[in-house]
N, C-alpha and C positions, 0 to 999 in steps of 0.2 A: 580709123575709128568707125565704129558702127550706127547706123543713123540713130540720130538722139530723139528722145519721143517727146513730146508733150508732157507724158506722166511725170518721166525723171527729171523735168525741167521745173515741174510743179513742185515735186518731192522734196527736190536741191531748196526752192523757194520758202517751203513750209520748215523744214529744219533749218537753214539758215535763219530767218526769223526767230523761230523758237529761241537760237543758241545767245542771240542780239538780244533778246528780253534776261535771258538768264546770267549775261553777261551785264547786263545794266544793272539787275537787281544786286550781283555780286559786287561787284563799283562804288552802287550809293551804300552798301551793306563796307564795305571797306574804306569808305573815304569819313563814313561815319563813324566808325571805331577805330579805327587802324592809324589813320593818320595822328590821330586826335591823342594818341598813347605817346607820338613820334615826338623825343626832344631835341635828342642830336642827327643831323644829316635831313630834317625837315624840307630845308631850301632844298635839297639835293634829291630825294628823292619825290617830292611831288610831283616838280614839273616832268620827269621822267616816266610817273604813274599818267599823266595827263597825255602826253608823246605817245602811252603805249597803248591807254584806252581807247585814240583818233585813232591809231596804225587797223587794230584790231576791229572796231568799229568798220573802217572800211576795207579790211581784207573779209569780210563778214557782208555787205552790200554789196560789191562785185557780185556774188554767185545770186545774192536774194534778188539786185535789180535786171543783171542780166538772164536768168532764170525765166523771170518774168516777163521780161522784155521782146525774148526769143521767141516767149509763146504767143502774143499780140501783134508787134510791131514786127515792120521790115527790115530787114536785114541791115540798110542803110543806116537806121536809125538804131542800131543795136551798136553796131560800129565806132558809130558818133558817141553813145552811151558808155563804151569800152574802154573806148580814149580817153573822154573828161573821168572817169573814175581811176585810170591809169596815173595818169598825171595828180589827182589825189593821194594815189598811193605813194606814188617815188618823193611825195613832198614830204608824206606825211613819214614816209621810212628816213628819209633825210634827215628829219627832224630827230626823232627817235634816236637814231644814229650818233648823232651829235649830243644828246643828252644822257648815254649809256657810259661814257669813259667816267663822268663824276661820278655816276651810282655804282661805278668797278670799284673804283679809288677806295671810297669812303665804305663800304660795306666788305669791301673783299673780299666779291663772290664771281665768281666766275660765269654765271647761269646767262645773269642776260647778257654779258659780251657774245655767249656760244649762239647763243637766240637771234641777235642781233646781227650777225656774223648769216647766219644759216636762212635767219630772215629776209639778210638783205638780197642775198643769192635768190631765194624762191623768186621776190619780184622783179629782178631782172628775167628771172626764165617765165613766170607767168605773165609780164608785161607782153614782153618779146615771143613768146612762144606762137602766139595766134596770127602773129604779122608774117613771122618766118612760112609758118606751115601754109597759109590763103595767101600770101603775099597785101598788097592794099584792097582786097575782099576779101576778107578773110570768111569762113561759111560759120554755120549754124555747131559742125562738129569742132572746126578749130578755137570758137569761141569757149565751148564745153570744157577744152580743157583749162582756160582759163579759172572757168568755175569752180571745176576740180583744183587747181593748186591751189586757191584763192581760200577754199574752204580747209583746205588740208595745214597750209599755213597760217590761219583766223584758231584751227585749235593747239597746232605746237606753242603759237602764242601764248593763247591764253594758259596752256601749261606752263610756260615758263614765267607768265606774270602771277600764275597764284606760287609757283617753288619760289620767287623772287620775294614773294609778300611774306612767307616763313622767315627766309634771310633778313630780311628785314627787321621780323621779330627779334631774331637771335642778334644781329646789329643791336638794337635799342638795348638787348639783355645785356648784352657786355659794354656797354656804355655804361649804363647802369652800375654792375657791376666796378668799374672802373673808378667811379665816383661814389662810390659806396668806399672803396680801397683807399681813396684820397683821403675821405673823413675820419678813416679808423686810423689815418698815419697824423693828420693835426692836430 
């Protein structure tokens, strides 16, 4: 890789940001209408929405704080920084992980299995990736790429949690529906 500059470190920093405000505004914009519609499969998919908002949240601060970090701090300290957000992530995907088989079941959608599945891979290779290439000093360039997958998989997410919140829609429709069917048959 080519030496990483200051600028692009900056750049990554200012649109990572951005994407975290737009993503929050989307959120409290969705948790205020969306859920609030939600009759059947409530329990099932909030804490799933919550799993996916952390995951996304911190594949989204990887590139904003080590962005920043790269261009102040020592490398030592960047490292140290890399790690505890690592281990953020693998929790935080863990989690996720684990709360996607009920939102399959109950909506029968296949979207965030695929996410979830394609997700969990990125952060094995973006965890792993910087360790492999620097070995335990990892440099300035092998952290970048870090940033990069971190960024790349912070918006497959968030595309597969706003296709997920359609499905969702269409779930409540035909619940709906379904119970609508019941009353015309009593």
């Amino acid at each position: 890789m080519r030496e990483v500059s200051d600028a692009f470190l900056l750049n990554m920093a200012e649109v990572s940001a951005t994407l975290i405000g737009l993503f929050m505004v989307g959120v409290f914009f969705y948790v205020e209408t969306g859920f609030r519609r939600l009759e059947e499969g409530r329990e099932v998919f909030e804490p799933y929405f919550r799993a996916g908002t952390r995951i996304v949240l911190i594949l989204y601060a990887l590139p904003l704080g080590l962005s920043l970090t790269l261009v102040v701090l020592s490398l030592n300290w960047n490292r140290l920084i890399f790690a505890l957000l690592s281990l953020l992530l693998v929790a935080a995907n863990v989690d996720s992980l684990t709360r996607v088989r009920g939102v399959a079941r109950v909506s029968g959608s296949p979207i965030l299995l695929v996410n979830e599945l394609l997700g969990t891979a990125s952060v094995v290779v973006l965890v792993t990736l910087p360790w492999i290439l620097g070995g335990f000093h990892p440099t300035r360039e092998d952290l970048t790429w870090a940033i990069l997958l971190s960024f790349g998989s912070g918006l497959f997410s968030v595309s597969a949690l706003v296709m997920s919140a359609l499905d969702t829609t269409k779930f409540e429709e035909a619940a709906r529906a379904r119970e609508a069917a019941r009353g015309r048959r009593a």
